[in-house]
ROSELUM-799837 format. One line per 8 residues: number of its first residue (from 1); their letters; for each residue x, y, z of N, C-alpha, C. Coordinates in steps of 0.001 Angstrom, whole numbers. Layout:
N
NUM> A> X,Y,Z,X,Y,Z,X,Y,Z ~ ...
//
This chain:
141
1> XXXXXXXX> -13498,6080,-1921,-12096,5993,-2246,-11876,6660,-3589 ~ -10533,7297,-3867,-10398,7608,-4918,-9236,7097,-5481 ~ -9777,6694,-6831,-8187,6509,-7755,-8668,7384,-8879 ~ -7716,8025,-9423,-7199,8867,-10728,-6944,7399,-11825 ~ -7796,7914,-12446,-7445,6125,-13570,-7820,7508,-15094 ~ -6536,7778,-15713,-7071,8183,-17399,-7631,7113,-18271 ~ -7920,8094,-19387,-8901,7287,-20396,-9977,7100,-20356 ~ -10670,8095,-19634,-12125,7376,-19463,-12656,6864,-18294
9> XXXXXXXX> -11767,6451,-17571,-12396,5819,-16639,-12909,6141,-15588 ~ -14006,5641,-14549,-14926,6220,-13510,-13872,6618,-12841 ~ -14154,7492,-11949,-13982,8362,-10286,-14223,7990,-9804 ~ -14020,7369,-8288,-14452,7107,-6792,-14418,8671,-6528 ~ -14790,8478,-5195,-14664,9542,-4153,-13763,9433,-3407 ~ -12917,10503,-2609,-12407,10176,-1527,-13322,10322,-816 ~ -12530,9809,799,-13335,9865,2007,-12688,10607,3029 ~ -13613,10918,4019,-12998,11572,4908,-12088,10981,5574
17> XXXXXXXX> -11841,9520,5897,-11178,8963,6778,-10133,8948,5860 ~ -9880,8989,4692,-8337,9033,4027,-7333,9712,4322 ~ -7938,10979,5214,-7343,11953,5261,-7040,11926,7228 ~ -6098,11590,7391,-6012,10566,9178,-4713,11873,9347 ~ -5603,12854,9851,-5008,14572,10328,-4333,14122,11765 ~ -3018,14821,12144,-2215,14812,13057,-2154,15965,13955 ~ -2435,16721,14673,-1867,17827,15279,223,17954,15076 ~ 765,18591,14092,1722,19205,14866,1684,20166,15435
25> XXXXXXXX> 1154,21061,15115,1616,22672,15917,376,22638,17026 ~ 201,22579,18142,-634,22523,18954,-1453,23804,18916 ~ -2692,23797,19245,-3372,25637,19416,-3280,25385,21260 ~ -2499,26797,21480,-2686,26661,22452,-3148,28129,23520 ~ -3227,29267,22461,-4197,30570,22683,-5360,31134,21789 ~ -6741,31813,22710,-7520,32002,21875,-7067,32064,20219 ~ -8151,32773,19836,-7661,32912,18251,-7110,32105,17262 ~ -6788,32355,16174,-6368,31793,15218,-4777,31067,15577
33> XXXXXXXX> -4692,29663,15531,-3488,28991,15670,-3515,27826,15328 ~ -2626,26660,16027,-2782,25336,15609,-2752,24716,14208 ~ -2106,23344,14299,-1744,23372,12612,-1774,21420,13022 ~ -2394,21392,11346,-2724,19537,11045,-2172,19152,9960 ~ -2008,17914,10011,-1301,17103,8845,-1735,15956,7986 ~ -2062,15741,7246,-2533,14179,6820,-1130,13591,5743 ~ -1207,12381,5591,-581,12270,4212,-1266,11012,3616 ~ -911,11295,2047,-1779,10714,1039,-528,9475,334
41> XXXXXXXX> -1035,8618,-31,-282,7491,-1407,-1842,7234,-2036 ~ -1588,7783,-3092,-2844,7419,-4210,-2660,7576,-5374 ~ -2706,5367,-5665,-2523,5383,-7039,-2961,6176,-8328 ~ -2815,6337,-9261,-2513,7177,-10673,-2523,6111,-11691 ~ -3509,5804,-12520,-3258,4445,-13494,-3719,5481,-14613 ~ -2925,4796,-16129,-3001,4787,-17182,-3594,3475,-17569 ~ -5072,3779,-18221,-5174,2470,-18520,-5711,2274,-20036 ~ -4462,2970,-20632,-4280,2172,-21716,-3379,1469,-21546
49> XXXXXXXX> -1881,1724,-20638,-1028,1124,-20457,-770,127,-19380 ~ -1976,847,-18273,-1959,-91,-17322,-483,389,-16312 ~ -65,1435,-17043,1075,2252,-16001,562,2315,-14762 ~ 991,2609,-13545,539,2686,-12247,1804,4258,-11689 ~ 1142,5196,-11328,2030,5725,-10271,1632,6107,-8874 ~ 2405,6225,-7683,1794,6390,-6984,2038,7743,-6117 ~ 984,8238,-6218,894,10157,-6233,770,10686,-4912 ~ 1933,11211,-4089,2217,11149,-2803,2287,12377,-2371
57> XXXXXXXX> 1394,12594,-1392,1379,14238,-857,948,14542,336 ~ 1090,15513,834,901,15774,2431,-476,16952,2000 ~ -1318,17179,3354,-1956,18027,3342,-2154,18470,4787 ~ -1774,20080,4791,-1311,20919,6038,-3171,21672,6199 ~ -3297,21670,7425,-4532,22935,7519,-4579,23168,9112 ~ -4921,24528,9122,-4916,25277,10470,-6070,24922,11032 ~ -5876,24810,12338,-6757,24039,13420,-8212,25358,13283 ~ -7504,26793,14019,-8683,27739,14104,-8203,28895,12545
65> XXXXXXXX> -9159,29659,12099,-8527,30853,11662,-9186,31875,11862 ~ -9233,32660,11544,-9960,34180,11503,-11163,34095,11115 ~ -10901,33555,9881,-12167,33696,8879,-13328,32758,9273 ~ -12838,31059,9425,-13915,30139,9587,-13730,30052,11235 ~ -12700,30481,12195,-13092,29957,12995,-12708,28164,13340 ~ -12528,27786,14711,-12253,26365,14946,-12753,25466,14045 ~ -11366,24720,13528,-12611,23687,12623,-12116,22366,13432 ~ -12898,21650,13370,-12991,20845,14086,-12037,19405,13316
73> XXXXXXXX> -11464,17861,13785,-11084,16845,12785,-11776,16635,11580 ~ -13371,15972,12252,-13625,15547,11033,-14377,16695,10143 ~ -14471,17959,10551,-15273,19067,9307,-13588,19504,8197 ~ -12351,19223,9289,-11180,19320,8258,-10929,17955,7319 ~ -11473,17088,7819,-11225,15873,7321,-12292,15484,5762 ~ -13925,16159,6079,-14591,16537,4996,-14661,17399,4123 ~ -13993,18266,4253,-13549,19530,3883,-12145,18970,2624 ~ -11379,18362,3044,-10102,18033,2741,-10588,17193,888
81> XXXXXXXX> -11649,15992,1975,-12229,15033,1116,-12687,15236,-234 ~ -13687,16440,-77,-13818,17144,-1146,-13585,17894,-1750 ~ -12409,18766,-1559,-11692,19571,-2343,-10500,18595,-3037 ~ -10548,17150,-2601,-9795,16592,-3175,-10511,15747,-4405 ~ -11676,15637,-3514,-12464,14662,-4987,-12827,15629,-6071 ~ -13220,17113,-5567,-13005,18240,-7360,-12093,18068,-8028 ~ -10984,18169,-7246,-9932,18064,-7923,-9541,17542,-8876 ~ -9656,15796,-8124,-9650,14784,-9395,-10743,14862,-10699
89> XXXXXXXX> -11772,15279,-10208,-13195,15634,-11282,-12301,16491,-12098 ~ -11900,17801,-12048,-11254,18492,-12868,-10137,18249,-13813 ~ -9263,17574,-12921,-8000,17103,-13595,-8283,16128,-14919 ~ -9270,15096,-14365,-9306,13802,-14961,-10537,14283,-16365 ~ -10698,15589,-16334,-11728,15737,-17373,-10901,16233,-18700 ~ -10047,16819,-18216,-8245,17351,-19405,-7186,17146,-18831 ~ -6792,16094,-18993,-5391,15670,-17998,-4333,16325,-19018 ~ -3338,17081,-18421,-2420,17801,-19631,-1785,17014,-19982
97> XXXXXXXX> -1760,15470,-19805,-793,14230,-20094,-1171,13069,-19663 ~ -785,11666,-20608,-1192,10861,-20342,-384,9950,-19893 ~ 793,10525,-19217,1900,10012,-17821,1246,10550,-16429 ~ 955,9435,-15805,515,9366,-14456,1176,10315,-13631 ~ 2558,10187,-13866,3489,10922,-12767,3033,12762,-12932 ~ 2392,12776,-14154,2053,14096,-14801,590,14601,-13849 ~ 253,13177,-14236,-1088,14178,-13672,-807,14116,-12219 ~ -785,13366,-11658,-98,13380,-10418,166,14862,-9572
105> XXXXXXXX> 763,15565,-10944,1514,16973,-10210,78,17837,-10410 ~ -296,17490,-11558,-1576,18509,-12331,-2631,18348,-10718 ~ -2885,17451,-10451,-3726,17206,-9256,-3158,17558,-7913 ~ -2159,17304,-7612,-1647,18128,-6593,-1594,19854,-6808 ~ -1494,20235,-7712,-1618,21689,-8140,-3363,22224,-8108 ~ -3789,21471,-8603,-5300,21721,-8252,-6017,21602,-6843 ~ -5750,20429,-6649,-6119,20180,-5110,-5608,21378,-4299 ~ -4670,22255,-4006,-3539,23370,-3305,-4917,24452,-3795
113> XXXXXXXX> -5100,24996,-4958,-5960,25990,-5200,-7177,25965,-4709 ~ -7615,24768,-4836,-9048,24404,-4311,-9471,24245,-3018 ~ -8682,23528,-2052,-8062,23530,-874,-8070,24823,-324 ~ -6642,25682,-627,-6658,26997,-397,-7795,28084,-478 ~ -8797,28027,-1090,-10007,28547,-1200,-11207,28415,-142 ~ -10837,27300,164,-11865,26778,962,-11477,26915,2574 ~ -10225,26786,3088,-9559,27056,4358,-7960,27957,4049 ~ -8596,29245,4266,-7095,30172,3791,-5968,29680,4402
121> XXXXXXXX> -4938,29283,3695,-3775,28773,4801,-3370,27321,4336 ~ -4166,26418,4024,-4164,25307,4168,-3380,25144,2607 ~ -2685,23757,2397,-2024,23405,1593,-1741,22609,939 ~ -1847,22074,-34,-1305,20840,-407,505,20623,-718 ~ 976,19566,38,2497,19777,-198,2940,18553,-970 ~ 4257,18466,-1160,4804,17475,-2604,5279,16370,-1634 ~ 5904,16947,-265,6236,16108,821,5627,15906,2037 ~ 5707,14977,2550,4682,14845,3823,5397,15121,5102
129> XXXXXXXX> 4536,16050,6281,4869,15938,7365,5437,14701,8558 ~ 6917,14842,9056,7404,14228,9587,6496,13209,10209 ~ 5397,14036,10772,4872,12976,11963,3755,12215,11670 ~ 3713,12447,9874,2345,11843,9754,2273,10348,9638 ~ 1236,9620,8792,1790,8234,8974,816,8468,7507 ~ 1086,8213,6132,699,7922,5202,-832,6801,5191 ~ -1768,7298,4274,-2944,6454,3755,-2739,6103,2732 ~ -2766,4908,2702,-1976,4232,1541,-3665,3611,432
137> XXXXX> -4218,4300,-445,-5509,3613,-1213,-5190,2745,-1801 ~ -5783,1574,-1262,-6080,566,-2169,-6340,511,-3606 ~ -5864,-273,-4809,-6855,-305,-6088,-7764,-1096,-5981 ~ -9229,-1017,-6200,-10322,-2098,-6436,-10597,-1407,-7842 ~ -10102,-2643,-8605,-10385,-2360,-10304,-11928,-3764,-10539
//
């Protein structure tokens, strides 16, 4: 699991199952097509203040592409996992601010680059797909 906690504090991991991918766009000819959805709620603590936000985002990725080829749920679902847990590694090592709602964006902006690198196409968004159904992380402090 992951929470974003500033100040110091440890990293979890995400997991693959956080990331509970939807088919909207169906593949339904050879080649490159098809399109998935997950969506995220993951808390954001300040803990000097003990602020809490909660950092809400969708993540889009293409079923087949050119380049990698069919990816399968769960290799998008591990794939996802860890371009999300760099992310937080990165963010949380110089957070450009010590408002949650801040880093929040800083990590959604990272996660999109990192993401994008790894499956061309794929995205991190600010809003979530209609049909998804949100993973809501727990805090275990």
């Amino acid at each position: 699991m992951m929470l974003l906690l500033l100040a110091g504090c440890t990293i979890n991991h995400y997991l693959p199952r956080h990331f509970d991918f939807v088919t909207v766009v169906e593949k339904t000819e050879p080649g490159a097509g098809g399109w998935r959805a997950a969506c995220l709620h993951v808390p954001v603590i300040n803990s000097q203040g003990l602020s809490t936000f909660v950092c809400r985002f969708g993540v889009e990725m293409p079923i087949e592409t050119e380049a990698e080829g069919y990816i399968s749920e769960t290799l998008a679902q591990r794939i996802a996992a860890d371009c999300a847990t760099e992310a937080g590694r990165i963010v949380l090592r110089a957070p450009s601010s010590p408002s949650p709602g801040l880093v929040c964006e800083q990590f959604k902006k990272k996660f999109n680059e990192i993401l994008g690198r790894a499956v061309k196409g794929s995205r991190v968004m600010t809003e979530c797909h209609e049909r998804t159904t949100p993973t809501t992380i727990t805090l275990n402090l």
